[in-house]
C-alpha positions in Angstrom: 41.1 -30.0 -5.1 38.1 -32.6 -5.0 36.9 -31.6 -1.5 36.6 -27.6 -3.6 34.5 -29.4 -6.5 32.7 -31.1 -4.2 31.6 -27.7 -2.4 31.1 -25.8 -5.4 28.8 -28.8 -6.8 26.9 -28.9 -3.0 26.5 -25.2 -3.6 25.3 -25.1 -7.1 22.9 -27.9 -5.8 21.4 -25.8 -3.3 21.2 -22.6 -5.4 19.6 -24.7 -8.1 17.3 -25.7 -5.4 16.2 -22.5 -4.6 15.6 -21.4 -7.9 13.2 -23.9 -8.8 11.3 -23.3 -5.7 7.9 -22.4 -6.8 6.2 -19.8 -4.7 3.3 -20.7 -2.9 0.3 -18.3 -3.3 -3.1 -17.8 -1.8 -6.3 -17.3 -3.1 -6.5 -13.4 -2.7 -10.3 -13.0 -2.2 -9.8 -15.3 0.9 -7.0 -13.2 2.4 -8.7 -10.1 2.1 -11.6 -11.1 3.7 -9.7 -12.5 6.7 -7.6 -8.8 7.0 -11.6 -7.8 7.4 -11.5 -9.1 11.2 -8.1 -9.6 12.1 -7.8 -11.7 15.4 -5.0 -12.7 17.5 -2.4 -10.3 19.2 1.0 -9.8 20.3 2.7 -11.6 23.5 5.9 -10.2 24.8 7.8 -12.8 26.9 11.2 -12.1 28.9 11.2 -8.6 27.4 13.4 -5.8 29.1 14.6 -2.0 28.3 16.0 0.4 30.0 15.4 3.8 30.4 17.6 6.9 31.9 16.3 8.5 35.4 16.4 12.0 33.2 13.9 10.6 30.5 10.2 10.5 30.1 8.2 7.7 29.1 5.1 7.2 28.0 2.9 4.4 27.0 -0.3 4.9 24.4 -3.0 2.5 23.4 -4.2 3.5 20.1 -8.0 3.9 18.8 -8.9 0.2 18.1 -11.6 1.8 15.9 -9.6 3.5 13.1 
């Protein structure tokens, strides 16, 4: 019976935790004007699919200037 109590209090602990947590938050104006000029990118590393001899596949870049 004290090893339950003593989980339920761990728990409560942690949950009490979590709703104290204060959320952090960024000055807007300055994370609007970085979305202006977004840089960076996306990597893909050990990345596989598969596809079926009957299907058709095709790869698009988009308009980088919409």
């Amino acid at each position: 019976m004290f090893n339950t109590v003593q989980s339920a209090l761990a728990g409560a602990e942690r949950v009490f935790e979590i709703l104290d947590y204060e959320e952090e938050t960024a000055d807007l104006e300055d994370s609007l004007e970085k979305l202006k000029d977004p840089a960076g990118g996306v990597a893909f590393h050990l990345v596989s699919f598969q596809v079926k001899p009957s299907e058709v596949i095709a790869l698009l870049e988009r308009d980088r200037r919409r």
